[in-house]
N, CA and C atoms as a LAMMPS dump frame, in Angstrom:
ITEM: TIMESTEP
0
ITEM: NUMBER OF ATOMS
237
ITEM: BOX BOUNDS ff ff ff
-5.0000000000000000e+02 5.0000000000000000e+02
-5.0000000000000000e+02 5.0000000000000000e+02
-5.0000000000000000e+02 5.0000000000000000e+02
ITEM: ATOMS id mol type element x y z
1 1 1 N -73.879 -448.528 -14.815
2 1 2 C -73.682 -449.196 -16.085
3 1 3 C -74.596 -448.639 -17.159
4 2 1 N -75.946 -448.48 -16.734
5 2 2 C -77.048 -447.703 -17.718
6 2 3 C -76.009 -446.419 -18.438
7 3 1 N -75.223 -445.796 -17.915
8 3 2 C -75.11 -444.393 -18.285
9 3 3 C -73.559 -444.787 -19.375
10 4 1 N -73.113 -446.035 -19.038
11 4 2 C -72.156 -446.086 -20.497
12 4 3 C -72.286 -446.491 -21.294
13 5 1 N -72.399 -445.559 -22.641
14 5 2 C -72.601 -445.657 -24.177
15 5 3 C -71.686 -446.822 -24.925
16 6 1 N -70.215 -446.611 -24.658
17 6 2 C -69.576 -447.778 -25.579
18 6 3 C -68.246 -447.342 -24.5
19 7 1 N -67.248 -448.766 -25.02
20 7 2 C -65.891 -448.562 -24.365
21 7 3 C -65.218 -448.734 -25.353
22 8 1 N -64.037 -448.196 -25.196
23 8 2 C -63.028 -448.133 -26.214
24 8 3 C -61.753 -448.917 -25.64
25 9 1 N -61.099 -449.409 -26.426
26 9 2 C -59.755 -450.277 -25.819
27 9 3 C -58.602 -450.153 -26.573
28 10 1 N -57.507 -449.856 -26.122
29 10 2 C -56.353 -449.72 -27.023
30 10 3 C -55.42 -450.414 -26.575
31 11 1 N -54.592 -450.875 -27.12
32 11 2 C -53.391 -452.277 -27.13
33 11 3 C -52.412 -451.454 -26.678
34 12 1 N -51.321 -451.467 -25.53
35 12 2 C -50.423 -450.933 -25.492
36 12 3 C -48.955 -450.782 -26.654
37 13 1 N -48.565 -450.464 -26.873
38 13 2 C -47.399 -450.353 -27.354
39 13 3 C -46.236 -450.349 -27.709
40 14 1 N -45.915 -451.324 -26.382
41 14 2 C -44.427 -450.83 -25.312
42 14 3 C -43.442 -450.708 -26.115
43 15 1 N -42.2 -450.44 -25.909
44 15 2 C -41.995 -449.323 -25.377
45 15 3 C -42.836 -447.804 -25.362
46 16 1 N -43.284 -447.474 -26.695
47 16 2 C -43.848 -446.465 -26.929
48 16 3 C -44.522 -445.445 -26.274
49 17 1 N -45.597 -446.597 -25.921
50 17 2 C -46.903 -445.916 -25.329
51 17 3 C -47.495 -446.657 -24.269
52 18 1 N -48.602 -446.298 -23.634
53 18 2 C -49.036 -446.934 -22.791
54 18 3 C -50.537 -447.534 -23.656
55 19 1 N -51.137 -448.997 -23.104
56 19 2 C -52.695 -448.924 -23.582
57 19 3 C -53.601 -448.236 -22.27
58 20 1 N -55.125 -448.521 -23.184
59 20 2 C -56.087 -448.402 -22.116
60 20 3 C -57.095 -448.276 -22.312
61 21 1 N -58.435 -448.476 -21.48
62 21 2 C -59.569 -448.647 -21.755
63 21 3 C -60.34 -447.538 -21.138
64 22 1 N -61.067 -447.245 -22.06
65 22 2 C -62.061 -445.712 -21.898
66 22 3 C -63.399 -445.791 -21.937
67 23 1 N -64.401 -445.379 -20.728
68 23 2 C -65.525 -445.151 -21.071
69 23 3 C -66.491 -444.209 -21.819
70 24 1 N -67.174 -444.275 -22.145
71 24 2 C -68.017 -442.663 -22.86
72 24 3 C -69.664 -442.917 -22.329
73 25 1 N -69.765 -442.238 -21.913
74 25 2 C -70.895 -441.887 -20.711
75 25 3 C -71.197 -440.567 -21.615
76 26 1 N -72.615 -440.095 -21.204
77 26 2 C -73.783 -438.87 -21.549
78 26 3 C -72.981 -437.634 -21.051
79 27 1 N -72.064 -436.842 -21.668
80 27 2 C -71.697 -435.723 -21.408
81 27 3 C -70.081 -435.899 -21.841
82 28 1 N -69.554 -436.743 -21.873
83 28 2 C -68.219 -436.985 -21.512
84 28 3 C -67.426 -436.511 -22.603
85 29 1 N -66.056 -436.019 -22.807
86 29 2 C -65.555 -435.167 -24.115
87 29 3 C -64.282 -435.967 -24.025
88 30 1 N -63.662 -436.748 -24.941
89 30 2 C -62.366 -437.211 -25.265
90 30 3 C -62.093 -436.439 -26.129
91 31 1 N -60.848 -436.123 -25.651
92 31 2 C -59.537 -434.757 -26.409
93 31 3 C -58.977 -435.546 -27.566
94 32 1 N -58.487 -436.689 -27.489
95 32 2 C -57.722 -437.379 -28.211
96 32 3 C -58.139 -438.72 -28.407
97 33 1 N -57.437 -439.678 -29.179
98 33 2 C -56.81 -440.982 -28.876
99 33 3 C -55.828 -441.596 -28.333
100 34 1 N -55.474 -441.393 -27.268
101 34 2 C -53.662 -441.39 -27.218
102 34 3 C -53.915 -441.49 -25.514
103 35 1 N -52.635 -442.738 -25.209
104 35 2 C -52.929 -442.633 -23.604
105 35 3 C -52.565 -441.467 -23.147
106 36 1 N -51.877 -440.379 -23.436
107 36 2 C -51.919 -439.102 -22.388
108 36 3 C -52.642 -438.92 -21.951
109 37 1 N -53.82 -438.194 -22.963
110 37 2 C -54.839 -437.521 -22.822
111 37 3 C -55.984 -438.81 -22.168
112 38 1 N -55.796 -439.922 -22.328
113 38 2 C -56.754 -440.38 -21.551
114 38 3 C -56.111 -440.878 -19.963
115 39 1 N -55.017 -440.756 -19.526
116 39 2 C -54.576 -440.711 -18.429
117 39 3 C -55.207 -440.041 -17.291
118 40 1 N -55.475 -438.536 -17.94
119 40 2 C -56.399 -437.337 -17.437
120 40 3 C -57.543 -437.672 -17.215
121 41 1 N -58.24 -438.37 -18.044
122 41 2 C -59.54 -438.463 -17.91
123 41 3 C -60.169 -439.467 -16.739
124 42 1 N -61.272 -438.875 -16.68
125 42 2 C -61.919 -439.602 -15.262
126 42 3 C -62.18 -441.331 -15.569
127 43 1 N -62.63 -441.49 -16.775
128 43 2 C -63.613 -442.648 -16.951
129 43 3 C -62.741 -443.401 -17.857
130 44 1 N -61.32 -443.389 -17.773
131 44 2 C -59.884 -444.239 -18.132
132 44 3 C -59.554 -444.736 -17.362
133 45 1 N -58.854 -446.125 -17.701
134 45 2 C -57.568 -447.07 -17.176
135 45 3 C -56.374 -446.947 -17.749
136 46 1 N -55.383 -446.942 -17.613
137 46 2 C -54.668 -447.036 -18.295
138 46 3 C -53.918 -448.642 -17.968
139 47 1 N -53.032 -449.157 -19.019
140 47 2 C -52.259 -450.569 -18.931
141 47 3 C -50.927 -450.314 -19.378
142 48 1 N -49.887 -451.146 -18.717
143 48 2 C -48.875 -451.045 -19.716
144 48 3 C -48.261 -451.891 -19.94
145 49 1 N -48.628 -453.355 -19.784
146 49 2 C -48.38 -455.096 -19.595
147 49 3 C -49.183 -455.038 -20.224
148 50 1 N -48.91 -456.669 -21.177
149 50 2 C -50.097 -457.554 -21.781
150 50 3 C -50.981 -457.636 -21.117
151 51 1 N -50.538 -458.003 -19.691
152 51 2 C -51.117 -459.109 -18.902
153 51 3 C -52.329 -457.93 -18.477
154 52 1 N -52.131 -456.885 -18.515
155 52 2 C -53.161 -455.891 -18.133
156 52 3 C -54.204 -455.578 -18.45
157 53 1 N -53.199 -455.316 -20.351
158 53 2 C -54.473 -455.503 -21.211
159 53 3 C -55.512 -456.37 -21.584
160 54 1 N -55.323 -457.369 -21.02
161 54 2 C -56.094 -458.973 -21.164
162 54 3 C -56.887 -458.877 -19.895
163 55 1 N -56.766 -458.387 -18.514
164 55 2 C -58.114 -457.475 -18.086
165 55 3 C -58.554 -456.754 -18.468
166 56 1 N -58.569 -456.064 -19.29
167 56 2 C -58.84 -454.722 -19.428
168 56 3 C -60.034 -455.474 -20.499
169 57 1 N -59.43 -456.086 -21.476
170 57 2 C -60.546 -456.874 -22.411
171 57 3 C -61.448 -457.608 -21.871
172 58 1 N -61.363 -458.402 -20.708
173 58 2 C -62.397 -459.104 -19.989
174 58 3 C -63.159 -457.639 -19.835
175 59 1 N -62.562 -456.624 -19.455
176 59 2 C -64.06 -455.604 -18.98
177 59 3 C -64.385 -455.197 -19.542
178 60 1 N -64.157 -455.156 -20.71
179 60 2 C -64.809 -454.153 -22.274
180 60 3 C -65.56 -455.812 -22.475
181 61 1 N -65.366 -456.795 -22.865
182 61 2 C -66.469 -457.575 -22.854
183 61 3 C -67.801 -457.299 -21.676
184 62 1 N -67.266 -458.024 -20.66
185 62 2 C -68.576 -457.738 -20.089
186 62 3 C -68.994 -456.255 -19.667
187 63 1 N -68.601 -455.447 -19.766
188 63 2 C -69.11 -453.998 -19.521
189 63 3 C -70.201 -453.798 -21.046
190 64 1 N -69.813 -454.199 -22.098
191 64 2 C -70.555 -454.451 -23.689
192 64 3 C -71.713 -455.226 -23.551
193 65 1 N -71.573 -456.652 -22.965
194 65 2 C -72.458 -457.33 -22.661
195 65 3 C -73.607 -456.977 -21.589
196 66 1 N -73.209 -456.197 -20.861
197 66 2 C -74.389 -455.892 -19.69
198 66 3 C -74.973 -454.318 -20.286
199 67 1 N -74.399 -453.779 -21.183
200 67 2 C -74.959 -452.597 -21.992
201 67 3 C -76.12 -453.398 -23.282
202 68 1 N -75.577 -454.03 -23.871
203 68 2 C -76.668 -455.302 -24.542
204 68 3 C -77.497 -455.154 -24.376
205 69 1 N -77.462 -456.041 -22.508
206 69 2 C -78.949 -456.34 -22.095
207 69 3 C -79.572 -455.437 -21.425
208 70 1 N -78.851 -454.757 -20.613
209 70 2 C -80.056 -453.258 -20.466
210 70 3 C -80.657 -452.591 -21.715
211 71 1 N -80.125 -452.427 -23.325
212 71 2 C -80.472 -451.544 -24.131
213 71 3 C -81.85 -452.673 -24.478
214 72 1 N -81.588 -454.162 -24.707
215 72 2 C -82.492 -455.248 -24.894
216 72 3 C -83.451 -454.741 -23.67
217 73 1 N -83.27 -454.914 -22.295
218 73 2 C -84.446 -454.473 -21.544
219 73 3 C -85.444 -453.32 -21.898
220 74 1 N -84.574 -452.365 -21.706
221 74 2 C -85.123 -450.87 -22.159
222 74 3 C -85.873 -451.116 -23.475
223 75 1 N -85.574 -451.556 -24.564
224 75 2 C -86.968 -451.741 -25.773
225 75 3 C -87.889 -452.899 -25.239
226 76 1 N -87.295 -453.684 -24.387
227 76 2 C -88.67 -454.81 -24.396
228 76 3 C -89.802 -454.079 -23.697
229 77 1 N -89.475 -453.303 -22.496
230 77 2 C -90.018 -452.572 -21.975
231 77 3 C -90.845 -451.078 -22.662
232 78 1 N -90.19 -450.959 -23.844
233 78 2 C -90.78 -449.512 -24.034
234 78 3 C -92.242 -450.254 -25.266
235 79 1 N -92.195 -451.342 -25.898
236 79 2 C -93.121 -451.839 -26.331
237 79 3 C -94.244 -452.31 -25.825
């Protein structure tokens, strides 16, 4: 969890497109915005139900929230 920077979440589309939720970790290179290209990628989900995407948001919450409090740890600690 320390090593992810932010998550990204995108609403599916349907028919269109697919959604999905993306991590970005210390090194990591997103090509695009677009579920293709994050299909490929290692540190993607992809969704293609509501009902999916409404997990997918529970984990971008708490995946956000436990980045919070480690970044909160990490300064209480570096003071």
């Amino acid at each position: 969890m320390k090593e992810i920077h932010h998550v990204e979440l995108y609403k599916p589309r349907w028919p269109f497109s697919k959604g999905y939720i993306r991590f970005s970790l210390d090194g990591s290179y997103h090509v695009k915005k677009d579920s293709r290209s994050a299909g490929l990628e290692s540190f993607s989900m992809l969704c293609s139900t509501m009902k999916e995407y409404k997990i997918l948001e529970k984990i971008k919450r708490e995946v956000e929230t436990k980045i919070a409090v480690f970044k909160k740890d990490m300064l209480a600690e570096g003071t």
